[in-house]
DRENDO-1510 file (C-alpha; in Angstrom, 1 decimal, always signed):
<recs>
REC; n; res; u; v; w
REC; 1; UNK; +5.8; +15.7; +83.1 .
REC; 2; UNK; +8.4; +13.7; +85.2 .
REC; 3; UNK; +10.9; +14.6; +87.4 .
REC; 4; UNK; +13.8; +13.4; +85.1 .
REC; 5; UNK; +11.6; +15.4; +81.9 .
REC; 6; UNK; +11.7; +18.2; +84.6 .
REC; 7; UNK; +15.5; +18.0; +84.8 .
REC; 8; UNK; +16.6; +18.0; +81.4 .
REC; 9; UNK; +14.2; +20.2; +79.8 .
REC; 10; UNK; +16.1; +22.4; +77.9 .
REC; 11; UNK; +19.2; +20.7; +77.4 .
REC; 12; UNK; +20.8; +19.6; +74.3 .
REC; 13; UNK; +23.7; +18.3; +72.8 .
REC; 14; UNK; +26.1; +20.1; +71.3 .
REC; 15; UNK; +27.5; +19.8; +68.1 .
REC; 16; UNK; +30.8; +19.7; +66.7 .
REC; 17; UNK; +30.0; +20.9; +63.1 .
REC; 18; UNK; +28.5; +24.1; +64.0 .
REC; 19; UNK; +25.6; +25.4; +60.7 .
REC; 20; UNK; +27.6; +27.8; +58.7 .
REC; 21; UNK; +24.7; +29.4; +56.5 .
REC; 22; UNK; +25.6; +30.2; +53.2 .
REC; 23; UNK; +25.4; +33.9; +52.6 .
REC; 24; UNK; +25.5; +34.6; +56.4 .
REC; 25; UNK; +28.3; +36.4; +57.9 .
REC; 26; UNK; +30.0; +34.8; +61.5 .
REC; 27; UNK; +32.6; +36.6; +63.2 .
REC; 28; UNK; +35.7; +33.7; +64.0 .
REC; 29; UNK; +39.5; +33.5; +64.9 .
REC; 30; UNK; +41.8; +32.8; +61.9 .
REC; 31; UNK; +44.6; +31.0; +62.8 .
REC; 32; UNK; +46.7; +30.6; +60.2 .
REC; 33; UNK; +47.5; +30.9; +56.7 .
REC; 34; UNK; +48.2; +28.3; +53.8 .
REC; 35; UNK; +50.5; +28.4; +51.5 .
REC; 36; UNK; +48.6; +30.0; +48.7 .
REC; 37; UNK; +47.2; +32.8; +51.5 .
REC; 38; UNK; +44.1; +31.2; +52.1 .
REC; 39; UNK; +42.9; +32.1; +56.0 .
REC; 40; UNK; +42.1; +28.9; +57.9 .
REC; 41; UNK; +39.7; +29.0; +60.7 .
REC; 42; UNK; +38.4; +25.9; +63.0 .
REC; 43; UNK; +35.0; +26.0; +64.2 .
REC; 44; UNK; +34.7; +23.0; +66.3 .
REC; 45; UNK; +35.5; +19.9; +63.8 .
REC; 46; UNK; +34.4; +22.2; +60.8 .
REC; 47; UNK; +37.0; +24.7; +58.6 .
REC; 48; UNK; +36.5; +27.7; +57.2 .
REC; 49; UNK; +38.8; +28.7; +54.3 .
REC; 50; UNK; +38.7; +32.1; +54.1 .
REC; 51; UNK; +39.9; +34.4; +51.4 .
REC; 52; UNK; +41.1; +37.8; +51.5 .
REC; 53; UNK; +43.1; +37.0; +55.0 .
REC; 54; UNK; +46.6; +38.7; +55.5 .
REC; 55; UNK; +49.3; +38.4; +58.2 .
REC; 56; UNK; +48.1; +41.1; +60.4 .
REC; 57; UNK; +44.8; +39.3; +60.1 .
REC; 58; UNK; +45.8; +36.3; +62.6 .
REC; 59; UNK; +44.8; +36.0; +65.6 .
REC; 60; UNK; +42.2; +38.5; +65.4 .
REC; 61; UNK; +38.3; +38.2; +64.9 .
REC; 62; UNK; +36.8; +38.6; +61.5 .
REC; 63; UNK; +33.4; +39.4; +60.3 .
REC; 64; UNK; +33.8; +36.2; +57.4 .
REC; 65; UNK; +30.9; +35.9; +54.6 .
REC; 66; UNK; +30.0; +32.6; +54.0 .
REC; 67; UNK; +30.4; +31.2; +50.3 .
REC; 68; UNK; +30.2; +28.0; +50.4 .
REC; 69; UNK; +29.8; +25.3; +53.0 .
REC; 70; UNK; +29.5; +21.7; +53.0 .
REC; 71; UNK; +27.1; +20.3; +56.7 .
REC; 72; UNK; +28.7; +16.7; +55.8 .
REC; 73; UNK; +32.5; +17.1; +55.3 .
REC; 74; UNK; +32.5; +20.3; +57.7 .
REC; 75; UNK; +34.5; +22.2; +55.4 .
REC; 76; UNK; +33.7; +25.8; +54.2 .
REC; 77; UNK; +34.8; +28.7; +52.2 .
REC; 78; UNK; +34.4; +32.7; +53.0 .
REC; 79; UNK; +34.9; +36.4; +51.6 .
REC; 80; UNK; +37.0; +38.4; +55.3 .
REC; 81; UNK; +34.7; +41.3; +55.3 .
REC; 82; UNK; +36.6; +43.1; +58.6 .
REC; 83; UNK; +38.3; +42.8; +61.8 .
REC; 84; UNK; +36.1; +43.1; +64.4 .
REC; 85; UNK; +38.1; +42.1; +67.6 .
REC; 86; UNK; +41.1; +41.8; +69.1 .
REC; 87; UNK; +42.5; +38.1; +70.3 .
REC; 88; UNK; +42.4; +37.1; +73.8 .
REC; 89; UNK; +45.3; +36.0; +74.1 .
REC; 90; UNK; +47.4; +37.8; +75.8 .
REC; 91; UNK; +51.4; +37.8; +75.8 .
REC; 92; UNK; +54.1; +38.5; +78.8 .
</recs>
């Protein structure tokens, strides 16, 4: 093994469009809420529609079920299952 093999064993690239497995449930921040009440939460370059969201819901973290989700487009649907953590934000 080289010294540069050595150096960057282990590393990897990131990506932007994070695997959303359908079925699966991942905790993330929803951020907002379309017109029609949909949740909207950005993973990276991917979004999660999730349904079920209400107003007291933002800026919190939700357990989100994972319906549908599409690896090329980055786009996604989900079932809010519960909150499961405050923000971190934090106000003055």
């Amino acid at each position: 093994m080289s010294l540069l093999e050595k150096y960057l064993k282990g590393w990897r690239f990131r990506s932007d469009r994070p695997d959303l497995p359908v079925n699966e449930e991942v905790a993330v921040f929803v951020t907002e809420r379309n017109s029609d009440g949909t949740g909207v939460a950005q993973i990276g370059d991917t979004t999660l529609y999730v349904e079920g969201v209400e107003s007291e819901h933002l800026e919190k973290r939700l357990l989100v079920h994972v319906t549908e989700y599409d690896p090329q487009e980055g786009v996604g649907r989900g079932e809010f299952r519960e909150v499961v953590g405050e923000s971190s934000y934090t106000t003055r």
